[in-house]
C-alpha positions, -999 to 999 in steps of 0.1 A, spaced: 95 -310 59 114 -334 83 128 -369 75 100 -383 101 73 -362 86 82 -375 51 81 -414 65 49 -412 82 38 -397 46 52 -429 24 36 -449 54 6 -437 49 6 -435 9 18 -471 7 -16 -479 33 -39 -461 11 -21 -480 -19 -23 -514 -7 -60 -509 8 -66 -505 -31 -51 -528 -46 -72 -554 -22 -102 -537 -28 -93 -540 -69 -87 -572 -65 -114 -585 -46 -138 -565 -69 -121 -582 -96 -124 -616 -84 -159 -614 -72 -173 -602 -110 -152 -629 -128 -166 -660 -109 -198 -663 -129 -183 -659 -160 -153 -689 -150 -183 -710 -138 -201 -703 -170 -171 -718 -189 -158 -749 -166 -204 -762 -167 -197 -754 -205 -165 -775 -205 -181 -803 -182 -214 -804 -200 -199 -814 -233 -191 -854 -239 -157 -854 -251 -152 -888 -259 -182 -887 -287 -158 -894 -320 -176 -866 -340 -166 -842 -321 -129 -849 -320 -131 -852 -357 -145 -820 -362 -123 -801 -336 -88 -820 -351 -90 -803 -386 -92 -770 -371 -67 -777 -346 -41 -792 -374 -47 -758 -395 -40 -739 -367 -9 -752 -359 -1 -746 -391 -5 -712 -395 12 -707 -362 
C-alpha cells in the first residue's frame, strides 16, 4: 500500500467520521428540544416571588449545602 493510497484512506475515514458525528449530533439535538421546552414552561409557569414557596425551597436548600 502506497503513502497516497493510505491518505486518500484517512481522508475518507475522517469523511465518514465527521458525517457521523453531525448526524449524532443533530439527532441528539432534535430529540432533546421537547424535553428543554418542557422544563424552561415548567420554570416560567411557576411564580417565584410567592413567599411560601421560597420558604419551603430554603430549608431544603440550607440542608443541602450542608451535607455538601
Amino acid at each position: 500500500m502506497s503513502i497516497d493510497e493510505l491518505k486518500s484512506a484517512m481522508e475518507e475515514h475522517v469523511d465518514l467520521m465527521s458525517d457521523l458525528v453531525q448526524k449524532i449530533s443533530s439527532e441528539l439535538r432534535s430529540n432533546l428540544r421537547p424535553a428543554k421546552d418542557n422544563f424552561l414552561g415548567f420554570f416560567h409557569a411557576i411564580d417565584w416571588k410567592v413567599p411560601t414557596l421560597l420558604l419551603s425551597i430554603s430549608p431544603q436548600t440550607f440542608v443541602f449545602s450542608y451535607r455538601v
